[in-house]
N, C-alpha and C positions, 0 to 999 in steps of 0.2 A: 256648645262650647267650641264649636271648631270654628267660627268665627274669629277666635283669638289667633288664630296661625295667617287669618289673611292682615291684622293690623301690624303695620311698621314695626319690628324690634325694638328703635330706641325710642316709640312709643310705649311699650310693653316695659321698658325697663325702667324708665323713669317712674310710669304707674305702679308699678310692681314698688320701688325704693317708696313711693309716698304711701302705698299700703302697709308696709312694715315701720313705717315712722310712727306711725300708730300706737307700737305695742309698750312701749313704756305709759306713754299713759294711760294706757288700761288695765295694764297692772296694777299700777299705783290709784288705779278708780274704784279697785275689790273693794267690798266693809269688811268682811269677816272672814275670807280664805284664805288659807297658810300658803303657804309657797308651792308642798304637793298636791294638794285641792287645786292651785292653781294651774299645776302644771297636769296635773286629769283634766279639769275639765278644758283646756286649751288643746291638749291631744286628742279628745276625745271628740270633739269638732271638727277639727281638722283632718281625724281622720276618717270623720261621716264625709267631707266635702271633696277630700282628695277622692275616695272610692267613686262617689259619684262623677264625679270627673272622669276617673279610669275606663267605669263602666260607658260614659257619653262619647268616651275619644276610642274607645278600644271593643266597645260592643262586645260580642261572645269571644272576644278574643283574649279578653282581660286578665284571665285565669293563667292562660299559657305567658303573655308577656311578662307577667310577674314570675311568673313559675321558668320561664326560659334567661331572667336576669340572672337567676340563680345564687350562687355564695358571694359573690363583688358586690353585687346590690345590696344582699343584708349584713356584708361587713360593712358596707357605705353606710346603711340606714344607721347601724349600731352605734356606728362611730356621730352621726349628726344629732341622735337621739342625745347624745352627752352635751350639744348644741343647744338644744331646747332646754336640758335644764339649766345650763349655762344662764343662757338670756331670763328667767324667770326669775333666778337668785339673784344674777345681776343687779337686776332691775330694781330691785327688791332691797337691795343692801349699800346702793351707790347713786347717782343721779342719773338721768335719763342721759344727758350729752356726754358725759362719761364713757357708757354703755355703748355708743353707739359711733363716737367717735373711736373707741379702739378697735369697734366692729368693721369701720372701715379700714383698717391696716390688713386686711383678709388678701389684699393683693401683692403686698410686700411679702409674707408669709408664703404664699405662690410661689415666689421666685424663691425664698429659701429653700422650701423644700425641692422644688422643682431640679436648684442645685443638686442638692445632696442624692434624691430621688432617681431624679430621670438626670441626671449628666446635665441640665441643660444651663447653658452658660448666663450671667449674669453680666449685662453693658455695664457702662459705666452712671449711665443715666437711673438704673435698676438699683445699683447700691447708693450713687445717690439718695435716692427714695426710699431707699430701707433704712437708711442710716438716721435720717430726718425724721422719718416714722415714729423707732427707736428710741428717737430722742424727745418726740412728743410724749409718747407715751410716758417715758421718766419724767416727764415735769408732771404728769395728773398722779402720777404714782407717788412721786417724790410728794407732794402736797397732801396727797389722801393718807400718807402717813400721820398730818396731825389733825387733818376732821374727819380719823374711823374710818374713811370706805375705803381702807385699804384694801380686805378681804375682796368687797364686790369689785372694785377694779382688776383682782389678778383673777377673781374669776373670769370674770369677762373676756378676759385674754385667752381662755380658751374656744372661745366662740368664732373666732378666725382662722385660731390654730387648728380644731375640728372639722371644720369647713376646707380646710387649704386641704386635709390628709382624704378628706372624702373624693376633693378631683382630684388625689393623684391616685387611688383607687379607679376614679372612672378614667383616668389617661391610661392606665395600664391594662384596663378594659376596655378599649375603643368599642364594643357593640353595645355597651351595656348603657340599659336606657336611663335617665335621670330620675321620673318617675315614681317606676319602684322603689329606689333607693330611699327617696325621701316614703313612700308609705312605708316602708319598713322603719322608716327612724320615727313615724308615729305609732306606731305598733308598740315598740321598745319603750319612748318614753308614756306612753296610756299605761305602762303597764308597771313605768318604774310608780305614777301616780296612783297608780291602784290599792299597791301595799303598802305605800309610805302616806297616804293620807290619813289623817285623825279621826277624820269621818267625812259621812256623802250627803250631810245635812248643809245644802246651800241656802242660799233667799234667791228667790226669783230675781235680784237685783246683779248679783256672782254668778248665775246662769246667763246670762243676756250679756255679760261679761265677758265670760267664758264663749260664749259664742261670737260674739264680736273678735276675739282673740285667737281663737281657731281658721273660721272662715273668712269672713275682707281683711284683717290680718297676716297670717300666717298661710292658710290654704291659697289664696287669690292673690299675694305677694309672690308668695315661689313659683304659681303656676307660670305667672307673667315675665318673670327672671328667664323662669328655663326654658320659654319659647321665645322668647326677646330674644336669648343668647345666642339665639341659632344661625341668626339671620341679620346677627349686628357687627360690625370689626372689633375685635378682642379690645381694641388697643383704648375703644372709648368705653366698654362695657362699665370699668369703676368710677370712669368719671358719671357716666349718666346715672350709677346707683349712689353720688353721693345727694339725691333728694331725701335719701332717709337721713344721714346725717345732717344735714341741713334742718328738715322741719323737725325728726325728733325731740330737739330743745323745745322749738317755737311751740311745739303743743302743753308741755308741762310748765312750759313760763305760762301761755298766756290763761289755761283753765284751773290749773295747779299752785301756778305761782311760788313754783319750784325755779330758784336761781342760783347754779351752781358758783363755786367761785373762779375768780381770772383766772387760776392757772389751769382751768380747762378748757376756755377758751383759747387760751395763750397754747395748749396743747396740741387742738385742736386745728387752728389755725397753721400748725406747722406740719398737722397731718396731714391735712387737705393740699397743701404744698406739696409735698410727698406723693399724694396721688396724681395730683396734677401733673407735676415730671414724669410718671411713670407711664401717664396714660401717651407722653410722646416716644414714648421707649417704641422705635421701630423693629426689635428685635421677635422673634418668634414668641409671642402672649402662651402664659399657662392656659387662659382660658379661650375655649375653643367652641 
């Protein structure tokens, strides 16, 4: 796996954004798993693949770097583990472009809390893009009040929101490694799927699912994000992750023939604007 650390960053990130473009339609590929079946066996791969990963990047060191991230890392994990279920019900209760375009508002949410958080200032190019965000997102919102996914849209809204509060956990821990945090948020939700599933009678068709949705989904998206990030300028980091926003429709229209209506397009479209601005924002990036 260390091979990964010699490939270009805004190689890594883009890859990483088209591996998690993925996960709506695999969700929506299950035959017979509920939502917490889905989200066990999606943890439960994920967190075979991360371990592996640990053990190949960190050898007998693995035990102490997890154990030396300490209380930041598994308030991180706790806090992303709410993440994963986020994205599972989403998925589940609203349309894929939906899901995945308010997924991208994750950087506008940065600078909110970043404000309030850490002191740090907001340009004018920042609220710009927050405002425009803000305003996308009320139109899918405003709309999914009369075809029912109102629910999965405000869920979904915490998938950003989760995410934003996990970096300002690791901003106020600058040693603490990225990592662990995410095994810990597989740990947390394996375990919210454990006792809230119905039962652990799958078909080998929701296994192969479920793996698919753990591993080149989910495990081999993040890995790619959080090495991508290291070694990329903050300032393009959300422009290059919006390839999951982009192909996440394209895969549930073209196999699914799931088509949401205009006003998430129309939403959408004013997010991506939003990012876009943001990504010229020369001012000091949340993410680092």
């Amino acid at each position: 796996m260390n091979f990964l650390y010699k490939i270009p960053g805004y190689i890594l990130l883009m890859f990483g954004g088209f591996c998690l473009s993925w996960g709506g339609f695999i969700v929506k590929s299950f035959e017979n798993s509920s939502v917490w079946q889905i989200l066990f066996l999606r943890s439960l791969f994920f967190l075979l693949a991360l371990s592996i990963f640990l053990l190949i990047t960190y050898k007998g060191k693995t035990l102490k770097v997890i154990k030396d991230s300490g209380y930041p890392a598994a308030l991180g994990g706790l806090v992303m583990s709410f993440s994963f279920i986020s994205f599972v019900v989403a998925m589940s209760s609203t349309t894929v472009a939906n899901v995945v375009f308010i997924i991208s508002t994750q950087s506008m949410f940065l600078a909110i809390f970043g404000y309030f958080y850490l002191k740090e200032k907001v340009s004018l190019k920042g609220f710009i893009s927050i405002t425009l965000a803000m305003t996308g997102i009320l139109i899918m919102v405003g709309d999914s009040i009369s075809t029912g996914s109102l629910f999965g849209n405000l869920i979904a809204l915490a998938i950003p929101i989760n995410f934003s509060i996990l970096v300002m956990i690791i901003r106020k821990n600058s040693n603490l490694d990225m990592i662990p945090a995410i095994f810990y948020s597989g740990i947390f939700s394996c375990i919210y799927g454990l006792f809230l599933s119905e039962s652990f009678n799958f078909s080998n068709h929701d296994i192969f699912m479920g793996f698919l949705l753990g591993v080149p989904q989910l495990a081999l998206g993040f890995i790619c994000i959080t090495i991508g990030s290291r070694s990329t300028a903050s300032a393009t980091i959300g422009l290059l992750m919006l390839t999951e926003t982009l192909f996440g429709p394209i895969w549930v229209w073209l196999f699914l023939n799931e088509i949401p209506p205009l006003s998430v397009f129309i939403g959408g479209v004013v997010i991506i604007i939003a990012i876009i601005i943001k990504s010229f924002d020369r001012n000091k990036q949340l993410v680092n």
